[in-house]
VMD Tcl script that draws the C-alpha trace (Angstrom):
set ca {
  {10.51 -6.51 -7.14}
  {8.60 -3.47 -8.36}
  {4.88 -4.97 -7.02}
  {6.86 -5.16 -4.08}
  {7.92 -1.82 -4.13}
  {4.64 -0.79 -5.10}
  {2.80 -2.62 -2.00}
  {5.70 -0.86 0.31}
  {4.67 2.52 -1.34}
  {0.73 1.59 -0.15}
  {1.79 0.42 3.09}
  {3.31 3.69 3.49}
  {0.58 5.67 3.75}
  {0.02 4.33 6.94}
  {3.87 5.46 8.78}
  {4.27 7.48 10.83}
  {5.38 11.53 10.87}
  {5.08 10.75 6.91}
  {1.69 9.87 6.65}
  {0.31 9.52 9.98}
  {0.27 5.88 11.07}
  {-2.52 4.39 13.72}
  {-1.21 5.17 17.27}
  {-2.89 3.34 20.07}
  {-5.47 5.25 22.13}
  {-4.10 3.21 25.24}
  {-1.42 3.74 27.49}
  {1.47 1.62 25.50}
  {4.19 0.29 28.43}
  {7.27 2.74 27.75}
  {5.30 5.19 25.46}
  {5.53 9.04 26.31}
  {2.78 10.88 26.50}
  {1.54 12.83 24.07}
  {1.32 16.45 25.23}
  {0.21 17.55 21.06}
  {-4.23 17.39 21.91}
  {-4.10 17.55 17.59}
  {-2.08 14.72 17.46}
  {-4.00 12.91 19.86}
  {-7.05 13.26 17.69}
  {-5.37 11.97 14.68}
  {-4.24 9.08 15.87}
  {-7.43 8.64 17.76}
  {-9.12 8.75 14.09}
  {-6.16 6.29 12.81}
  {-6.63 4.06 15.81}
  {-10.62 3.76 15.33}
  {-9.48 2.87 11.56}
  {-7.24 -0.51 11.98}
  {-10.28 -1.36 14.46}
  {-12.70 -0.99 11.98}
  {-11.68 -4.47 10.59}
  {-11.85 -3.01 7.06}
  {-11.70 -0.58 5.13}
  {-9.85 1.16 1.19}
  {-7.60 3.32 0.51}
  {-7.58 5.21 -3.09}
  {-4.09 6.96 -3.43}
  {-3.07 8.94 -6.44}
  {0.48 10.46 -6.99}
  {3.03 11.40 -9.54}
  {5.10 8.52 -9.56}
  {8.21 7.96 -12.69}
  {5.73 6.52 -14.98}
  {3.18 9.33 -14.94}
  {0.21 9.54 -12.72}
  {-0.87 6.43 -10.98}
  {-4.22 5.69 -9.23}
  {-3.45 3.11 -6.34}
  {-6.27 1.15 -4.75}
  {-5.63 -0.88 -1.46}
  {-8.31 -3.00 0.13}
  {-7.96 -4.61 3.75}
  {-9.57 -6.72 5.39}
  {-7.70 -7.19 9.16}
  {-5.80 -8.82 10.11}
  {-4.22 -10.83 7.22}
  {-5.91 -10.25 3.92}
  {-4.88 -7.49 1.31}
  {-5.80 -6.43 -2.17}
  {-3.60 -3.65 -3.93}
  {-4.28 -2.16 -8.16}
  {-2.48 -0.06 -9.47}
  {-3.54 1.93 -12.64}
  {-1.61 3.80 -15.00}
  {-3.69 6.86 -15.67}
  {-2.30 7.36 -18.89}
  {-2.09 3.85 -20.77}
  {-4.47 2.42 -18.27}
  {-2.35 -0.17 -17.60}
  {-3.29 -2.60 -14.70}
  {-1.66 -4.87 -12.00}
  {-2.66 -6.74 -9.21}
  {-1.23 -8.24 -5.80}
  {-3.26 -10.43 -3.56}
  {-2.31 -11.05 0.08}
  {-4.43 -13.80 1.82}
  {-2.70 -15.13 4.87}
  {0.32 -17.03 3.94}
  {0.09 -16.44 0.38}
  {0.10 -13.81 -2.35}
  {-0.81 -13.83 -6.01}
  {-0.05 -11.04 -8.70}
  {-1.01 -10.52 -11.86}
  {-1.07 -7.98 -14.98}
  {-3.90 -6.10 -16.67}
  {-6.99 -9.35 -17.23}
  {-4.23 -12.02 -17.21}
  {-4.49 -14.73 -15.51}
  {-2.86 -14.67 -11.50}
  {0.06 -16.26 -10.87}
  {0.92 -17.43 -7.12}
  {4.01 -15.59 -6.11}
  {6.92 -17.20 -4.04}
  {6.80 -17.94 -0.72}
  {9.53 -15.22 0.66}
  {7.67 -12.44 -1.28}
  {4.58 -12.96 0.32}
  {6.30 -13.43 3.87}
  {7.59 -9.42 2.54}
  {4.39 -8.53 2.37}
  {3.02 -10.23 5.27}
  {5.81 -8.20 7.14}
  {5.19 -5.06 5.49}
  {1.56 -5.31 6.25}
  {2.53 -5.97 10.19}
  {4.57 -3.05 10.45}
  {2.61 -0.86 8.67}
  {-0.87 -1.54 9.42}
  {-1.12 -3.56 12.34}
  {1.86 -2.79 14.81}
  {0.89 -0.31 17.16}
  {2.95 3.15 17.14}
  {3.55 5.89 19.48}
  {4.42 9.06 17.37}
  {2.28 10.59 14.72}
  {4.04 13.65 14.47}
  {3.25 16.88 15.84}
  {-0.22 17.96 14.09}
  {-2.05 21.51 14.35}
  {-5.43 21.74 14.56}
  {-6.95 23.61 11.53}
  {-10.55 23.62 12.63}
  {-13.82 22.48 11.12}
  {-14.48 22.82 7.17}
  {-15.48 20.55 4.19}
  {-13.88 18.34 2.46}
  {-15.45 16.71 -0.75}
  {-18.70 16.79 0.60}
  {-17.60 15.86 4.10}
  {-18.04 18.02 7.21}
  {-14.29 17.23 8.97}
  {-12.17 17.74 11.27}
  {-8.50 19.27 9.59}
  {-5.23 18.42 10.89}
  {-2.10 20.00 9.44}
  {1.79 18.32 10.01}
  {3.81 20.80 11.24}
  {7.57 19.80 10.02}
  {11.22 21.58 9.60}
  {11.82 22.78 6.18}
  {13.94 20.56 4.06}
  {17.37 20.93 2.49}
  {16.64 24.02 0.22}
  {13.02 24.53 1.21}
  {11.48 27.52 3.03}
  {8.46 28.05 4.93}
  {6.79 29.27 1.83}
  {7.34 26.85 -1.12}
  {7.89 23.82 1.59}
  {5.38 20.99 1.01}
  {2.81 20.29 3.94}
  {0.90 17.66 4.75}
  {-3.20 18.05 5.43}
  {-5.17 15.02 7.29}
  {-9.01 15.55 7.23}
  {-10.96 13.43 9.97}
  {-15.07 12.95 9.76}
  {-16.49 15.42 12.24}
  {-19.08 12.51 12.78}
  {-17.74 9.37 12.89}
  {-14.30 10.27 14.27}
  {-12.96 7.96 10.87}
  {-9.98 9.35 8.66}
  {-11.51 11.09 5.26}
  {-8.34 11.31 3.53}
  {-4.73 12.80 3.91}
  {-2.84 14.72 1.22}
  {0.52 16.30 0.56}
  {-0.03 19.98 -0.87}
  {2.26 22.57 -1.84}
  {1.44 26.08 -1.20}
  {-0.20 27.92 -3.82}
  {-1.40 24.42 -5.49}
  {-3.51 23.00 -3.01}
  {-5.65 21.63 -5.62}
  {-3.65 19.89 -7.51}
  {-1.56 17.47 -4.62}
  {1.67 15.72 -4.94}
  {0.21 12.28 -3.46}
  {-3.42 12.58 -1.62}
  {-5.44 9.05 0.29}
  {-8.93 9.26 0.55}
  {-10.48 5.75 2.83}
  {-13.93 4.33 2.42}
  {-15.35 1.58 4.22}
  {-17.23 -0.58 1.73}
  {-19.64 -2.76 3.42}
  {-19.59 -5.74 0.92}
  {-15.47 -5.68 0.81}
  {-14.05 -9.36 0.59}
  {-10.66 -10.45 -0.54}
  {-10.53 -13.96 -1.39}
  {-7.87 -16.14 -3.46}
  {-7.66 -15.75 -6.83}
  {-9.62 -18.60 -8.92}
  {-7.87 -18.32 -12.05}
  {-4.17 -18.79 -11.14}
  {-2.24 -19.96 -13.99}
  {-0.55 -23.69 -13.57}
  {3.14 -23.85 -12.21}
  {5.57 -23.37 -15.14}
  {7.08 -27.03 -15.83}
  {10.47 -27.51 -15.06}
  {13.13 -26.83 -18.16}
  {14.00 -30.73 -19.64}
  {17.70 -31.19 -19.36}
  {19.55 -30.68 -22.38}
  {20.24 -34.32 -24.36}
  {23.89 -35.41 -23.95}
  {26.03 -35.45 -26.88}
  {26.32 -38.77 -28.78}
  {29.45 -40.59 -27.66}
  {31.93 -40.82 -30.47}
  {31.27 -43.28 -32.88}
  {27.57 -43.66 -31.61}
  {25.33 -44.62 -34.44}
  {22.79 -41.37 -35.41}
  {21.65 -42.43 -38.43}
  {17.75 -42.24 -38.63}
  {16.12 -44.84 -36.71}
  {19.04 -46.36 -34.63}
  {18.34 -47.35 -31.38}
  {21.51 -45.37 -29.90}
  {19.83 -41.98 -31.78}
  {19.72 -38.99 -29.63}
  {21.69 -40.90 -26.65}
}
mol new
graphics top color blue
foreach p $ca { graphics top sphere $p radius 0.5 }
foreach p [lrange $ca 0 end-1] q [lrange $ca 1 end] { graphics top cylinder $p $q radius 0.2 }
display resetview
């Protein structure tokens, strides 16, 4: 359950007030409009992202076993390949998401095809996180043009209510950085004030032009089935070595 959770952790970087899910840049039947222009623009950038047909996303956060490095590859609509590294034992695992069926594995073992309801999970997870259309991104403030890691962007910042015990000053916000070019998402982060350069959890996406995800071609064979345990002898059975009835 804890690839699962894992994959769910991934998939939330794409939801929505959170971490700023794709909203459609077309009327949606029901939807109210958006009078926020900043939060138009990001999910104008978020929107031109799912169409994009593929693309990564390199997360890293703080997560109970230390710092984690999460890499998430799509390829829309159906096809998904999350690792997760361990920054500090540089442990490894793997899910693959291809259609109908999903495959995990740890560190350079070999992959082992995981059960049909998990991978239905993920395909689910995947809809409603990637895919599915949404109509809120939360209400964003424009934070004008600067650089970003050698990008010239776009900055977006989510304006939120503090939390239970937070104030205004030590209350974590949320940055989202758009290519000034392209229109395409450059990364999102979640910063505390006075640290922005160390964040709490931060996405950067990349659109690799020679991304595939295929199956897996070394999935270990299907463990065989436990043999029954032998029934007990039936009193005065003979066991003696070599006797037909032995072991019966």
């Amino acid at each position: 359950m804890r690839r699962i959770a894992l994959v769910a952790v991934s998939l939330a970087a794409l939801t929505a007030s959170a971490y700023a899910q794709p909203a459609p840049d077309e009327p949606v039947p029901g939807a109210k409009p958006n009078a926020n222009p900043c939060s138009d623009e990001v999910s104008a950038a978020l929107q031109k992202l799912r169409k994009s047909s593929w693309f990564s996303m390199t997360s890293n956060m703080i997560t109970e076993n230390g710092p984690t490095t999460m890499q998430v590859d799509y390829v829309l609509p159906d096809r998904m390949h999350q690792k997760v590294t361990n920054n500090l034992t540089k442990q490894t695992s793997d899910v693959i998401l291809v259609g109908n069926e999903a495959w995990s594995r740890q560190g350079d073992g070999s992959w082992t095809q995981l059960k049909a309801n998990v991978a239905a999970e993920l395909q689910t997870q995947m809809q409603e996180s990637v895919l599915q259309q949404q109509t809120d991104v939360g209400a964003y403030a424009c934070k004008g043009r600067t650089k970003f890691e050698g990008h010239d962007v776009m900055s977006y910042k989510l304006e939120s209510e503090p939390g239970k015990g937070e104030t205004i000053k030590n209350q974590a916000y949320r940055m989202f950085y758009v290519d000034a070019l392209t229109g395409l998402p450059v990364s999102n982060a979640l910063l505390v004030p006075g640290h922005d350069e160390k964040p709490i959890f931060k996405t950067t996406y990349s659109f690799p032009l020679d991304l595939k995800i295929d199956p897996p071609k070394d999935v270990a064979p299907p463990q065989p089935a436990s043999a029954p345990p032998a029934a007990a002898p039936a009193p005065g059975a003979a066991t003696t070595p070599g006797s037909p009835n032995q072991g019966k």
